[in-house]
C-alpha positions as CSV (number, residue, x, y, z in Angstrom):
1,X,-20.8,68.8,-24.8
2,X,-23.9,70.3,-25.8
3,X,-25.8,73.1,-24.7
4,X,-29.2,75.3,-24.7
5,X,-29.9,78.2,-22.7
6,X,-33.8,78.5,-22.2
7,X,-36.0,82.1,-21.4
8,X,-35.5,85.5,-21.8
9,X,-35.4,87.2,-18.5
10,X,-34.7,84.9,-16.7
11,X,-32.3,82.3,-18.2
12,X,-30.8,78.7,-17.7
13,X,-28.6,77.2,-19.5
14,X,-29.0,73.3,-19.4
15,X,-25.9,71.1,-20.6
16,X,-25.7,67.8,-22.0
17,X,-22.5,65.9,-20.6
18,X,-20.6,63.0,-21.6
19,X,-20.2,59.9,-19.4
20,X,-15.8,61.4,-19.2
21,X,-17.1,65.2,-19.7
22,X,-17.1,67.9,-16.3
23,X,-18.4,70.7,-15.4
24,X,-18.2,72.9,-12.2
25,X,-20.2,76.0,-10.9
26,X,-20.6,78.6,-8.4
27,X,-22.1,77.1,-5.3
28,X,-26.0,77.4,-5.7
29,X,-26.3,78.3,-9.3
30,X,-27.7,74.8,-10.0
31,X,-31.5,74.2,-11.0
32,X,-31.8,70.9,-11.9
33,X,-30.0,67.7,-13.2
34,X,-30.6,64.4,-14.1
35,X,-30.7,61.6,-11.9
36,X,-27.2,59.9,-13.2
37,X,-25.6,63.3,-12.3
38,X,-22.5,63.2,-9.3
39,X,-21.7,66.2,-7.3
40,X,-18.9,67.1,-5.7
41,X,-17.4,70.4,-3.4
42,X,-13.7,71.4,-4.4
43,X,-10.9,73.2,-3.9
44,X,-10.4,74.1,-7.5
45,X,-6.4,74.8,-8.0
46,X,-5.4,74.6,-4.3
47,X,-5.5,75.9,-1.0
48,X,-4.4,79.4,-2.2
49,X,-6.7,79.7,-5.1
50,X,-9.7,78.7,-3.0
51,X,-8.1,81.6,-0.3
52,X,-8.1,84.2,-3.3
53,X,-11.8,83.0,-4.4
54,X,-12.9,83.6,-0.8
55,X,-10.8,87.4,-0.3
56,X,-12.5,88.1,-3.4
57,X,-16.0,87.5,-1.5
58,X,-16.5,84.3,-3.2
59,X,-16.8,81.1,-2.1
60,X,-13.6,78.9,-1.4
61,X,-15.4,75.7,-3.0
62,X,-16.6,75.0,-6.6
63,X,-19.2,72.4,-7.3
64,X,-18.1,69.9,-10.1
65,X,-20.8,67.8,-11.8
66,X,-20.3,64.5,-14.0
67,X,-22.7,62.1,-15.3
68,X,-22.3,58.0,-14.4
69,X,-23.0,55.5,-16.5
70,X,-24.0,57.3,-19.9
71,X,-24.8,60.6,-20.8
72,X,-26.3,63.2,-18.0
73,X,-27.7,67.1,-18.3
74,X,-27.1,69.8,-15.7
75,X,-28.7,73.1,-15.6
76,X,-27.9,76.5,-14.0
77,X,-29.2,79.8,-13.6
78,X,-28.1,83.4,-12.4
79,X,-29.3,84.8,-9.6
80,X,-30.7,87.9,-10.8
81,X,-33.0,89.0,-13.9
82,X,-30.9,88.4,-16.7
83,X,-29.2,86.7,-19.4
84,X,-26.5,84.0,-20.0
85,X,-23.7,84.1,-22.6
86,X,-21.2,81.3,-23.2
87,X,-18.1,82.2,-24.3
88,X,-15.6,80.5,-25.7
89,X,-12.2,80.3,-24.5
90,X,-8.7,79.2,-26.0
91,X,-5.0,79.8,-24.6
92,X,-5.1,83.0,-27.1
93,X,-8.4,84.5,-25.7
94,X,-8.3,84.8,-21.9
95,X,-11.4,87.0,-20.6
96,X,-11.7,89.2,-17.6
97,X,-15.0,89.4,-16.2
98,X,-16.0,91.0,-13.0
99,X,-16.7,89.1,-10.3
100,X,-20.2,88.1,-10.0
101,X,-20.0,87.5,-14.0
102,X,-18.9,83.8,-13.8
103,X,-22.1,81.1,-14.1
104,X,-19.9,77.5,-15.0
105,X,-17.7,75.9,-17.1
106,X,-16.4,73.2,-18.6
107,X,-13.4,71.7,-16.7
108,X,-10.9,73.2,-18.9
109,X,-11.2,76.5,-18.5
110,X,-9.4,77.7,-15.2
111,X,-11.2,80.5,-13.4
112,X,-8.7,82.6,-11.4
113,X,-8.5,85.9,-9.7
114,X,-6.9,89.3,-11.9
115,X,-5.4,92.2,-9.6
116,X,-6.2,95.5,-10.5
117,X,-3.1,96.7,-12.2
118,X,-3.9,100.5,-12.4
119,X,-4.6,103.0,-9.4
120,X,-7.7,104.3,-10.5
121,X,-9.2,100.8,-11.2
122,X,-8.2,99.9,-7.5
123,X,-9.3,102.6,-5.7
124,X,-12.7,103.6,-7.7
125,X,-13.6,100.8,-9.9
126,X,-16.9,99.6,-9.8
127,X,-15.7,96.2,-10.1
128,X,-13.8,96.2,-6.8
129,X,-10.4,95.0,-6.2
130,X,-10.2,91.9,-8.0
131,X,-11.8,90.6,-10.9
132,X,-12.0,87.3,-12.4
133,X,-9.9,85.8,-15.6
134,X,-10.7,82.9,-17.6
135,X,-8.7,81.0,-19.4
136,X,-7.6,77.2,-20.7
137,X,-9.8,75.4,-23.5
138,X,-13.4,75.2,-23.4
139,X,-16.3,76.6,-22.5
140,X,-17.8,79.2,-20.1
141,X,-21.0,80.8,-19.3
142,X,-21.5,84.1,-17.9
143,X,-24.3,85.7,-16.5
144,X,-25.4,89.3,-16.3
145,X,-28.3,91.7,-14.8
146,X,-30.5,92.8,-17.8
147,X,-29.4,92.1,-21.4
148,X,-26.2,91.6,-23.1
149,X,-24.4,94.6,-25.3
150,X,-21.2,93.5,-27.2
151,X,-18.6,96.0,-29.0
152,X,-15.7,94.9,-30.7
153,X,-13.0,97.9,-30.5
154,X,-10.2,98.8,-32.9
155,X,-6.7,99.2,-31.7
156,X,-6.7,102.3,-29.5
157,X,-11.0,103.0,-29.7
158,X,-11.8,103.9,-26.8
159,X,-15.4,103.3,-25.1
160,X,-16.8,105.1,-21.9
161,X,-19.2,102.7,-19.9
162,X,-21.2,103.3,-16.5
163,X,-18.7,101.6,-14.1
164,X,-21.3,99.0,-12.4
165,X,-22.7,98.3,-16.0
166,X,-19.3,97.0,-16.8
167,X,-19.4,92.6,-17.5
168,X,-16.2,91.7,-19.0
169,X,-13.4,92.3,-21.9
170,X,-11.3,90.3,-23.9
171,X,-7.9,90.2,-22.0
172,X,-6.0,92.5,-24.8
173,X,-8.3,95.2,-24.1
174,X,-6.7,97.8,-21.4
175,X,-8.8,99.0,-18.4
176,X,-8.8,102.0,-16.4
177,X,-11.0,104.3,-14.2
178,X,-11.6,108.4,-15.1
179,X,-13.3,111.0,-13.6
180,X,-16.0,112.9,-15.1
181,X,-15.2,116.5,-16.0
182,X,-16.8,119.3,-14.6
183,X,-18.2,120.0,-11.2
184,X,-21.6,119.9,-12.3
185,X,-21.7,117.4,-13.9
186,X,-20.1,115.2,-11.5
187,X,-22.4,115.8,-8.9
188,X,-26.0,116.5,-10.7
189,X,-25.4,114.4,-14.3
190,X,-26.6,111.2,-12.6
191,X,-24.0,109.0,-13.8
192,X,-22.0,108.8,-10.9
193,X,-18.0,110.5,-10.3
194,X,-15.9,108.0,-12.4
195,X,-16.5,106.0,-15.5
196,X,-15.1,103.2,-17.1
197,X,-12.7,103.6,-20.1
198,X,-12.0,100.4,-21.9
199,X,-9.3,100.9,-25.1
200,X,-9.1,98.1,-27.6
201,X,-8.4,96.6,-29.3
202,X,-10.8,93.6,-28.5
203,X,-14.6,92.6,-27.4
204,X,-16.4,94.5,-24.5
205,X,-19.4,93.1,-22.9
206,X,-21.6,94.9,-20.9
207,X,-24.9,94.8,-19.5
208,X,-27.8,96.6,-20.0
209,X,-29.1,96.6,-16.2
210,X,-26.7,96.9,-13.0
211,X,-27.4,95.1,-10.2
212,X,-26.8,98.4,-8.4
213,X,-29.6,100.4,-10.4
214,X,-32.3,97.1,-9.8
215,X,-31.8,97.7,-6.4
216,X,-32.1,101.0,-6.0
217,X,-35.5,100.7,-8.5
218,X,-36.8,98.3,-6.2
219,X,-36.2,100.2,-3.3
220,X,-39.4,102.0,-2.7
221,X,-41.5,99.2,-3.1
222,X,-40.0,97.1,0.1
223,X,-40.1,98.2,3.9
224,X,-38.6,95.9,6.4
225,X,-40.5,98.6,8.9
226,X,-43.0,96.5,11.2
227,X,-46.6,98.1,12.2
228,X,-48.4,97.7,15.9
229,X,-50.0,94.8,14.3
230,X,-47.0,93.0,13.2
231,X,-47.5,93.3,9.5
232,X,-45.0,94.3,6.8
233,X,-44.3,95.7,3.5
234,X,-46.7,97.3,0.9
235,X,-49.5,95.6,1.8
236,X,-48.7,95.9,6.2
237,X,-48.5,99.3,5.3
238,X,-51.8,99.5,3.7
239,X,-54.5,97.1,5.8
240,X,-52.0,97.5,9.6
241,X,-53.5,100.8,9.9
């Protein structure tokens, strides 16, 4: 199984597959594919998996792809500005990525959902309640908002990361939610209440743009507000008058 993962901003990552080679995807993550490519909705892992995929605010079916009849290529992209990582996974280096992290993979690699384990994380982690763990053999690809920043911590380093900026960790590296100290600071510093501590040892991944942050950027440039003459947005705004 080869790979390439085209653009800067705005990536895709296109995959050359063997005639006995799978893949499988988030549902609408897809760009393009060749004309010998087969596609088909599942249930990855069961009933109760696809239930855990869909409590987590996920979709209870995967989309597997295989080529017929020789060699095929499948391509997929994020749905937001950003990059796309592959990673590689073994039975030794599970990853836990938070949920909107996952792209595709190749079929061995099992995608499942990872509980909170602390109170903090549950209750205040940017994250949510559930993130997502990878692991098997093979190969995934993750996606993220903005650009990529790895750090690879020594046994009991300790980093402090903007909670929704957070992508994903090496499953050896421990996870928990703090406050930030001081009044002030907590309500006028900008960076929110709580951070992220992650304590290695292991890799950190996280991303140089939330999606939370885009969105608030973008906010003063959209109106959904509607003018006598029925036009919208920057420019209703402007010639509706």
């Amino acid at each position: 199984m080869n790979y390439k993962i085209t653009g800067n901003n705005l990536q895709v990552v296109t995959i050359e597959l063997n005639e006995a080679e799978k893949v499988y995807a988030e549902a609408g993550t897809m760009v393009y594919m060749s004309s010998n490519m087969k596609m088909e909705s599942k249930m990855r892992g069961g009933i109760m998996k696809a239930i855990g995929r869909k409590f987590a605010g996920e979709t209870m079916f995967m989309t597997e792809y295989a080529p017929e009849n020789g060699k095929g290529i499948v391509a997929f992209g994020g749905n937001v500005p950003g990059t796309i990582k592959p990673l590689n996974i073994t039975p030794k280096t599970s990853f836990i990525a938070q949920k909107d992290a996952f792209l595709c993979a190749h079929e061995g690699v099992e995608l499942t959902m990872e509980f909170q384990k602390r109170l903090g994380a549950l209750f205040f982690g940017g994250e949510g309640f559930i993130l997502q763990k990878l692991s098997g053999n093979g190969t995934a690809y993750i996606h993220a908002c903005g650009d990529f920043i790895e750090f690879n911590l020594e046994p009991e380093q300790t980093i402090k990361v903007d909670t929704g900026s957070v992508v994903g960790w090496d499953e050896s590296v421990t996870y928990d939610i703090k406050r930030v100290k001081g009044i002030k600071t907590m309500f006028f510093g900008g960076e929110g209440v709580f951070l992220t501590n992650l304590t290695g040892p292991g890799k950190v991944i996280i991303q140089s743009m939330s999606l939370h942050n885009l969105a608030h950027a973008l906010t003063p440039f959209i109106s959904t507000t509607n003018n006598s003459s029925g036009s919208s947005g920057v420019m209703g705004s402007l010639f509706g008058k």
